[in-house]
C-alpha positions as CSV (number, residue, x, y, z in Angstrom):
1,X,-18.8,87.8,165.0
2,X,-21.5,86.9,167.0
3,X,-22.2,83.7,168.1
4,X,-25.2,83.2,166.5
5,X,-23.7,84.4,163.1
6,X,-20.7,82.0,164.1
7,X,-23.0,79.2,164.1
8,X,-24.4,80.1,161.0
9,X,-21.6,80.2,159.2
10,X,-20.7,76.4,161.2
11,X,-23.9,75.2,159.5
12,X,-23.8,76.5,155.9
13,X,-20.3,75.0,155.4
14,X,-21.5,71.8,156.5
15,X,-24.1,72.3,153.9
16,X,-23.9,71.4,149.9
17,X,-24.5,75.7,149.6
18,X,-27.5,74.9,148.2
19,X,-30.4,77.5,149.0
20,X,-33.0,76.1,151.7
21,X,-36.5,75.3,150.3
22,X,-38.0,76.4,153.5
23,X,-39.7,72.9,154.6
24,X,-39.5,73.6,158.4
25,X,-41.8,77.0,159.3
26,X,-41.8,77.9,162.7
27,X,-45.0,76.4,163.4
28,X,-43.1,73.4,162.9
29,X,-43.1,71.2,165.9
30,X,-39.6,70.1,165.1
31,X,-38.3,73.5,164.7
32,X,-39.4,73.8,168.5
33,X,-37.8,70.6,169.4
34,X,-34.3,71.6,167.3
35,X,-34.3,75.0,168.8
36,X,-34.5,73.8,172.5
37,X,-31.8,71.6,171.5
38,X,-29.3,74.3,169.7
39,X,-30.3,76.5,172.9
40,X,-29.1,73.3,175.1
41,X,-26.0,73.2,173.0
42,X,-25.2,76.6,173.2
43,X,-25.7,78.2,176.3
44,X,-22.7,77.7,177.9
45,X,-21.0,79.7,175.0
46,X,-19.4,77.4,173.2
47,X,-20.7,74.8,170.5
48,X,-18.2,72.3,170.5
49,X,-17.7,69.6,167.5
50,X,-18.7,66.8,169.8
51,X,-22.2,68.7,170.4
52,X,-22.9,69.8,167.2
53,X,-22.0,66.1,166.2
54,X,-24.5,64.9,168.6
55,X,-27.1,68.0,168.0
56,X,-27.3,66.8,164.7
57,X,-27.7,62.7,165.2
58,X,-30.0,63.1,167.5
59,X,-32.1,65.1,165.2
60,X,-31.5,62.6,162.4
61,X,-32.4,59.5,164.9
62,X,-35.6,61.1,166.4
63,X,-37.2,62.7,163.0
64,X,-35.9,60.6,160.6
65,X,-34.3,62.9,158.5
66,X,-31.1,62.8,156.0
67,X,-28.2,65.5,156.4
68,X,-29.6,67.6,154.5
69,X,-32.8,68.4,156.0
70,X,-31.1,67.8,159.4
71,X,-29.2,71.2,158.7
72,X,-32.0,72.9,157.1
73,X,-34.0,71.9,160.0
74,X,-31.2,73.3,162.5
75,X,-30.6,76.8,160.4
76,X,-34.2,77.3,161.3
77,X,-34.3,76.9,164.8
78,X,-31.1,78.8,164.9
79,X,-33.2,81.7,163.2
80,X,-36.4,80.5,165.9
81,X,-33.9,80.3,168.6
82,X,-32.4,84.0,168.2
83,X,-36.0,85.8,167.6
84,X,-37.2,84.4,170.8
85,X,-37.1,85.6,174.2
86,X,-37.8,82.3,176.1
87,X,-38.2,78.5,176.2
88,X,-42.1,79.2,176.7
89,X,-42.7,79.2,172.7
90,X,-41.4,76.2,171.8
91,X,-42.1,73.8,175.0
92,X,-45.9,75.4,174.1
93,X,-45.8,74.3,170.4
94,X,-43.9,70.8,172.3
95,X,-46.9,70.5,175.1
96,X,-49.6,70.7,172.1
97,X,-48.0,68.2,170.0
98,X,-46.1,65.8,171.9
99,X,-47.4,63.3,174.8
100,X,-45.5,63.0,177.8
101,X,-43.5,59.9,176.4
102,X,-42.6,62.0,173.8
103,X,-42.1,65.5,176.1
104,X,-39.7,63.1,178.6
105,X,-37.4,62.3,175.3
106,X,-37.1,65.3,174.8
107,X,-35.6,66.2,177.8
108,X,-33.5,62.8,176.9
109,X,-32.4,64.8,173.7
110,X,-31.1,67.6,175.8
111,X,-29.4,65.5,178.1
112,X,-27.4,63.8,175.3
113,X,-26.4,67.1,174.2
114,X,-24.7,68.1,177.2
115,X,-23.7,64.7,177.3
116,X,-21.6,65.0,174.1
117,X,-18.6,67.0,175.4
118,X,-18.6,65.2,178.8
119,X,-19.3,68.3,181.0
120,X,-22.3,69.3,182.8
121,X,-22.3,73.5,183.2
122,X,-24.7,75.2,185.8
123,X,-26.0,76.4,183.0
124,X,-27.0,73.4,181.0
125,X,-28.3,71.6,184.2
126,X,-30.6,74.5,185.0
127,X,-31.8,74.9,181.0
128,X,-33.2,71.1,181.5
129,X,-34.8,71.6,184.7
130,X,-36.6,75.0,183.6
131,X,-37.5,72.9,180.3
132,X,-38.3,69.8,181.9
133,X,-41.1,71.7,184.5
134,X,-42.4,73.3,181.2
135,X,-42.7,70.4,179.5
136,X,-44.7,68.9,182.4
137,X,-41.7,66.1,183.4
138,X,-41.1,65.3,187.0
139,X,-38.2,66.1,188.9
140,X,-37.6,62.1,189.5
141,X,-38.5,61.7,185.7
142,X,-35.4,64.5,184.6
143,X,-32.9,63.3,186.6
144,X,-33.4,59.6,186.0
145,X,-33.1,60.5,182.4
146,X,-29.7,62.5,183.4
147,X,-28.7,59.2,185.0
148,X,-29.4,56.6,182.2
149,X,-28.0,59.1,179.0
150,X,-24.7,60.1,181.9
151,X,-24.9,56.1,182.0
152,X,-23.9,55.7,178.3
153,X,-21.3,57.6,177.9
């Protein structure tokens, strides 16, 4: 099973098994903003319960949603997430709709994702720097955001 599909599953038994009403459409600037952070989550291979844990509060905290819309919201980045072939479509949709206040917390978000299992992969690291420079934040700007999230845990 792929890891996509493995993921899916992860997040329909969370679920009620209800059938999604479809309230998050890819032009969705949250769907962009979820999908960076399952990408964040994921890339290293492995989705472990204290990231998908985190994944999901964050999303909670940030768009104010309940648990049920937080894993409707995640299924469809999951589904944005494997169509795509780069960050470039979602830190677009995240440039035209978000200042940079809102573009840094982002790249907060992502640290606290990485953040959740209390390792730091190559791969994460350089996921947040190629987001970061798409998302217009500084160099100093990332990694003092690496510092305060690495800070509270």
């Amino acid at each position: 099973m792929s890891l996509f599909n493995s993921l899916k599953k992860l997040f329909a038994d969370l679920g009620d098994g209800t059938a999604s009403t479809g309230r998050f459409d890819e032009s969705d600037y949250r769907v962009a903003a979820a999908a960076l952070l399952v990408h964040t989550a994921t890339i290293d291979g492995v989705l472990s319960d204290d990231e998908n844990v985190k994944l999901h509060a964050v999303l909670r905290e940030r768009f104010d949603l309940d648990d049920a819309e937080v894993d409707e919201l995640v299924e469809a980045a999951l589904a944005a997430e494997q169509r795509s072939i780069d960050l470039y479509q979602f830190t677009t949709r995240l440039n035209r709709s978000f200042d940079h206040a809102a573009r840094a917390r982002m790249i907060e978000m992502m640290w606290q994702v990485v953040y959740a299992d209390g390792t730091v992969t190559e791969f994460e690291d350089n996921l947040i720097w190629r987001a970061a420079d798409l998302l217009h934040v500084t160099r100093e700007e990332r990694i003092a955001l690496r510092n305060r999230v690495a800070a509270m845990q």
